[in-house]
C-alpha positions as CSV (number, residue, x, y, z in Angstrom):
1,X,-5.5,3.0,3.6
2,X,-3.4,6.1,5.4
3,X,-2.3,4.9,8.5
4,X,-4.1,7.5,10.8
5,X,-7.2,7.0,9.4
6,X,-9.0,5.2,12.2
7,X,-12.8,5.3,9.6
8,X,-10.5,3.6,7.2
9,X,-9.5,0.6,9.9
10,X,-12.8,0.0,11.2
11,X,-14.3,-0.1,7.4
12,X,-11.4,-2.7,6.6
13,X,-12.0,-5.1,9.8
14,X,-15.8,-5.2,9.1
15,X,-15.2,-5.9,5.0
16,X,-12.8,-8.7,6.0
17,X,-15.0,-10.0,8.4
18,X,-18.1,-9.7,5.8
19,X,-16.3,-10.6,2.7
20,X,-15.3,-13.7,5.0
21,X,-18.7,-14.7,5.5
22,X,-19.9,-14.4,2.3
23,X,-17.6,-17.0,1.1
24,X,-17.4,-19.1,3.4
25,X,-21.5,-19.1,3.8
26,X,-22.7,-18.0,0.5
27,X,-20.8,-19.4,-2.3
28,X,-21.2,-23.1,-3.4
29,X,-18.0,-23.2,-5.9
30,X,-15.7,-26.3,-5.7
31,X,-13.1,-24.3,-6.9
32,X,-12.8,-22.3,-3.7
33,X,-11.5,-24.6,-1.0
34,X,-13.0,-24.5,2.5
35,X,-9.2,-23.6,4.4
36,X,-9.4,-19.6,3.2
37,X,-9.1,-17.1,4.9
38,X,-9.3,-13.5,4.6
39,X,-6.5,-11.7,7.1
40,X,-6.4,-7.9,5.8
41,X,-8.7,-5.9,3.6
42,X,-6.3,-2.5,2.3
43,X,-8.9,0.5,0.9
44,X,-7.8,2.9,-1.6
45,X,-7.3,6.4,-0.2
46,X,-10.7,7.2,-1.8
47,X,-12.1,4.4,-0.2
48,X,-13.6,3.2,-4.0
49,X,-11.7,0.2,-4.4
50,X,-10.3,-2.6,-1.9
51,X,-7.9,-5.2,-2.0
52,X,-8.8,-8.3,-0.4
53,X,-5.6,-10.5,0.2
54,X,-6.7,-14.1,0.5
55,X,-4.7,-16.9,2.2
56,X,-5.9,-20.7,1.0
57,X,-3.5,-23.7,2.5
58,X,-3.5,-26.0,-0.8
59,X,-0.8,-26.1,-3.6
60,X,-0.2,-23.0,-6.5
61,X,-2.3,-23.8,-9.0
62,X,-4.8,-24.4,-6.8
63,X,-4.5,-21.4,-5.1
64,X,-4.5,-19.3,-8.0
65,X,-7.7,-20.9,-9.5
66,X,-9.2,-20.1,-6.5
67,X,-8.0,-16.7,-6.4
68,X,-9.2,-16.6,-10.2
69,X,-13.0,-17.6,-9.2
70,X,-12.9,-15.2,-6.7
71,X,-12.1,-12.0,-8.8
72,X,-15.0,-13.3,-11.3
73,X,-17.6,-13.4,-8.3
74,X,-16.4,-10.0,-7.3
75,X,-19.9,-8.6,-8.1
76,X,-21.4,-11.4,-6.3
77,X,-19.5,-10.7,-2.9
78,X,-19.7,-7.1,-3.3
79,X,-23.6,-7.4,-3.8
80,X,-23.8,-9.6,-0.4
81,X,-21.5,-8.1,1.6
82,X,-23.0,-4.8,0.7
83,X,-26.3,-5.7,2.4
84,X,-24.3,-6.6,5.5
85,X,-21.9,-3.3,5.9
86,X,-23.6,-0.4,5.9
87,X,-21.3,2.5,4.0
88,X,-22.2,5.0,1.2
89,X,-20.2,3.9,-1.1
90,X,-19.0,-0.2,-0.9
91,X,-15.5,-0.9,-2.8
92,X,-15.3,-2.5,-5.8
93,X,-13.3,-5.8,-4.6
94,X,-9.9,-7.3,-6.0
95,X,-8.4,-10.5,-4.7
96,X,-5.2,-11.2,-4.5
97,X,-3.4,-14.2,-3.2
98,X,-1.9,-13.2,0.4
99,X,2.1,-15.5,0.5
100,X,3.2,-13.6,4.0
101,X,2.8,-17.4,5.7
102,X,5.2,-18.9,2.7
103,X,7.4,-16.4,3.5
104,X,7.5,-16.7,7.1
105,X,8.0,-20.3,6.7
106,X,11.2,-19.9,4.3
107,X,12.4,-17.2,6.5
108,X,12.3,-19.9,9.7
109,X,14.1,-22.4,7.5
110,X,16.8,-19.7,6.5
111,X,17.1,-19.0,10.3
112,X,17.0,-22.8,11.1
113,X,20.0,-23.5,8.4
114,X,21.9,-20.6,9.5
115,X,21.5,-21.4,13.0
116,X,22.8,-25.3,12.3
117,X,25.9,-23.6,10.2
118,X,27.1,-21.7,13.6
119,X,26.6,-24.4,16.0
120,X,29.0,-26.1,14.2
């Protein structure tokens, strides 16, 4: 999404917040836990497609089945979320597993052990 596009913002925010909704209300599959979340939606320039990062508190292989099952009801979500955001054209949805909280967590454990070194 370009970063001066404010259409392209607001678009983003409501998908999230719809794509959210739809999984979290609509979809019955055990393979999709109930502690996902949905924090950023990024649109292609053309607006066409979207990437839908998806952040699930269990372990890998868990997370990637879930991320798995979600990119197979694609259709499904797009179909229901469509009826909820009003746009001419709605994206064709990919998910992809969102690690930014991994990271910051091994970033604050670098920081920690780093910290501990030069205290001492």
């Amino acid at each position: 999404m370009p970063a001066d596009s404010w259409y392209g913002e607001r678009v983003s925010e409501n998908l999230r917040r719809e794509i959210l909704w739809v999984i979290a209300n609509e979809m019955n599959d055990p393979r999709i836990p109930r502690t996902i979340s949905v924090p950023a939606v990024n649109l292609a320039k053309d607006n066409r497609n979207a990437t839908v990062f998806v952040s699930i508190l269990s372990q890998e292989p868990e997370q990637n089945e879930a991320v798995k099952t979600l990119n197979k009801a694609a259709g499904f979500i797009q179909s229901s979320a469509a009826k909820r955001v009003k746009i001419k054209h709605f994206p064709k949805l990919f998910f992809k597993l969102d690690k930014s909280f991994e990271y910051r967590e091994n970033v604050d454990a670098l920081l920690e052990k780093v910290k501990g070194d030069l205290s001492e």
